[in-house]
C-alpha positions in Angstrom: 54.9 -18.6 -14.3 52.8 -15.7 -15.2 50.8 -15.8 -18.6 52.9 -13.5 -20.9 51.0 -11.5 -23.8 50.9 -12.2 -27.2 50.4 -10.9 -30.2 49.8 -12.5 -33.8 50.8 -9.4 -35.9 47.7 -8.7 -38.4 48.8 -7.5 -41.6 48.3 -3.7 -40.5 50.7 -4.0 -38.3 53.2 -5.8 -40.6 52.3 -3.5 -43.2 53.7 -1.0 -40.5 56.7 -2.6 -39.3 58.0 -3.5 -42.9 60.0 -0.3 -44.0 63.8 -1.7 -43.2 64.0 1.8 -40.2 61.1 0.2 -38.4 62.5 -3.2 -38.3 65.7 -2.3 -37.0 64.0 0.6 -34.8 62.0 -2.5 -33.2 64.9 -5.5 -33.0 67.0 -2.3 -31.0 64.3 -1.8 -28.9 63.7 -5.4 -28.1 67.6 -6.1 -28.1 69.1 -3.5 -25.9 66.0 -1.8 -24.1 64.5 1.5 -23.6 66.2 4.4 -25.2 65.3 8.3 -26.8 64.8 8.9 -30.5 68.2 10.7 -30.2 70.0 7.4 -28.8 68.1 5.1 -31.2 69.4 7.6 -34.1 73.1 7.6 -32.7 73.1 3.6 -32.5 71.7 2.9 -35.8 73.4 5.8 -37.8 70.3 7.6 -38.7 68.8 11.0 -37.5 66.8 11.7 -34.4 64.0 13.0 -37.1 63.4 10.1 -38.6 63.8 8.3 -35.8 61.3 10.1 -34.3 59.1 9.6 -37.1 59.2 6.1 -37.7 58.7 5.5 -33.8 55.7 7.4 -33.9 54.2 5.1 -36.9 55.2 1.6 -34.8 53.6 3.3 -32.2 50.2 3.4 -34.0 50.8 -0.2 -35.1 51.1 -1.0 -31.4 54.5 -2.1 -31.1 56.0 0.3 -29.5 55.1 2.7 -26.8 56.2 6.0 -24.8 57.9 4.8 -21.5 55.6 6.1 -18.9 57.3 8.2 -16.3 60.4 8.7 -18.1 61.8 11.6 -19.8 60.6 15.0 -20.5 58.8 16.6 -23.2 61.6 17.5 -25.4 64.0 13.9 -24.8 60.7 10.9 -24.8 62.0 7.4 -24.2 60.8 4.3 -26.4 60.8 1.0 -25.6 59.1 -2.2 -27.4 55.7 -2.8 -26.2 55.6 -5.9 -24.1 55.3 -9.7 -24.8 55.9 -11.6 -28.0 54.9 -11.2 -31.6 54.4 -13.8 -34.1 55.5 -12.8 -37.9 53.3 -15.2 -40.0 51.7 -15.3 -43.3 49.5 -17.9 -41.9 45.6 -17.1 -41.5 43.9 -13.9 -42.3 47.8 -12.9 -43.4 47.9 -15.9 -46.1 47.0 -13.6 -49.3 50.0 -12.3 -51.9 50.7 -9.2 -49.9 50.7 -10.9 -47.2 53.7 -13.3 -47.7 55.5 -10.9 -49.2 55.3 -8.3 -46.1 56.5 -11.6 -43.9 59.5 -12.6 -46.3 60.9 -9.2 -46.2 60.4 -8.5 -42.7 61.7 -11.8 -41.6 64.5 -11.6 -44.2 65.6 -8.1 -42.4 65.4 -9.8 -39.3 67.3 -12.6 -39.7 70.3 -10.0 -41.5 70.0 -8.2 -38.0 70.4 -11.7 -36.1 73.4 -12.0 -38.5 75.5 -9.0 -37.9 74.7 -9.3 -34.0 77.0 -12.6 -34.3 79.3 -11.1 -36.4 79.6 -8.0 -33.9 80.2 -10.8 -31.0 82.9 -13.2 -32.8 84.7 -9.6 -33.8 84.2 -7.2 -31.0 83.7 -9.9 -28.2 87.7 -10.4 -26.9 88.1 -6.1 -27.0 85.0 -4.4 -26.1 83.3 -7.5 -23.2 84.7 -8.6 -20.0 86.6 -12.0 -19.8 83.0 -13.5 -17.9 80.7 -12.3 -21.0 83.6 -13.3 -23.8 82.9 -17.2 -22.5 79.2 -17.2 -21.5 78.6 -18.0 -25.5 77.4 -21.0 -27.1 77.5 -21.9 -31.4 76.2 -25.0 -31.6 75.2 -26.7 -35.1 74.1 -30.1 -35.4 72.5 -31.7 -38.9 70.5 -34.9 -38.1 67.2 -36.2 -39.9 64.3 -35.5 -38.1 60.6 -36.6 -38.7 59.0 -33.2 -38.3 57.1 -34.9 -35.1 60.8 -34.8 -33.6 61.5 -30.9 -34.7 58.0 -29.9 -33.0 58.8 -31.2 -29.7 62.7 -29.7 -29.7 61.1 -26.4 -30.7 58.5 -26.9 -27.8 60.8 -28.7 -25.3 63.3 -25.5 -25.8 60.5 -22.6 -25.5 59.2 -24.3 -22.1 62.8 -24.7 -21.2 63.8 -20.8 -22.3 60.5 -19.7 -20.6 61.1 -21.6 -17.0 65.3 -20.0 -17.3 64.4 -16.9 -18.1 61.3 -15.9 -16.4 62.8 -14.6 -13.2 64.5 -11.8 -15.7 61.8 -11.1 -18.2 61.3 -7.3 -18.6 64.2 -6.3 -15.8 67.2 -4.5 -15.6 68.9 -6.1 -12.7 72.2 -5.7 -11.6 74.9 -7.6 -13.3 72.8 -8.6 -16.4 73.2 -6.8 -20.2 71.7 -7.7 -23.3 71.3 -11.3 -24.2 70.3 -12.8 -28.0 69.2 -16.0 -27.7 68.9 -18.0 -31.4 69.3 -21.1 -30.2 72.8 -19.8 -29.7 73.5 -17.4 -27.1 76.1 -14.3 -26.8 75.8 -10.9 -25.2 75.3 -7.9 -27.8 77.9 -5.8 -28.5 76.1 -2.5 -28.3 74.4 -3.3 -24.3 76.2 -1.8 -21.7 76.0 -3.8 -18.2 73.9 -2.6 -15.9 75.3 -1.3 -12.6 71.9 -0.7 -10.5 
């Protein structure tokens, strides 16, 4: 397994990612892959000006980046810049304006993680083929847990995740579309599947 980067976002950079365009600009980005300001606009109902705009200030935050080799100078693709980001008010990002950057911008998140599992229990049956419609899993269980417990099933299911998902990490293969994985798992409505 290669070493993956990662980033700890400083508070610059949540600072940057925190207006409710940018978050959704970056979870679309990270969801369902490359795409132009113009697509990004279509998909989230905005316009390919602010689009445009609010790509170029994630860009200066570092999280995202021009897709070298890919499009022209009037039609630029976007994609996420690569490996993970924590969202943390811990450390240098543990002052008032700190937290309060990371509740919003994890509160925004977690809406978008929301409405991606609405989209999949009401779109699923009509829009995905039969294979996609039952490679799902909701699971919910409610136990009491030392927190010694919780730390080792959080660590036990990134090493797990990891060793799955490493032959696909940051490919477009044949046969594959967008996955979310929240500790439940569904294909995104809004993916297409990739024929080449």
């Amino acid at each position: 397994m290669t070493e993956r980067q990662h980033r700890d976002l400083d508070l610059a950079a949540l600072k940057g990612l925190s207006h409710p365009l940018r978050v959704r600009l970056f979870d679309t980005l990270s969801s369902l892959g490359p795409m132009t300001a113009s697509r990004l606009a279509e998909q989230l109902g905005e316009s390919s000006g602010a689009t445009s705009y609010h790509l170029r200030q994630l860009e200066k935050h570092g999280l995202v980046r021009e897709v070298e080799g890919r499009g022209t100078a009037r039609e630029r693709w976007w994609e996420r810049t690569p490996g993970s980001v924590t969202i943390s008010d811990r450390g240098p990002n543990d002052t008032p304006a700190g937290r309060q950057i990371v509740e919003e911008v994890s509160r925004q998140q977690q809406e978008l993680q929301s409405q991606n599992v609405r989209e999949f229990l009401r779109y699923a049956r009509e829009r995905l083929p039969e294979a996609w419609q039952l490679a799902n899993d909701f699971t919910l269980s409610n136990q009491f847990l030392p927190p010694e417990v919780v730390e080792e099933l959080v660590r036990r299911f990134h090493e797990l995740l990891d060793e799955i998902i490493e032959p696909y990490r940051g490919k477009q293969l044949p046969g594959t579309r967008p996955v979310q994985i929240q500790f439940n798992a569904f294909a995104l409505i809004g993916g297409e599947e990739m024929t080449e």
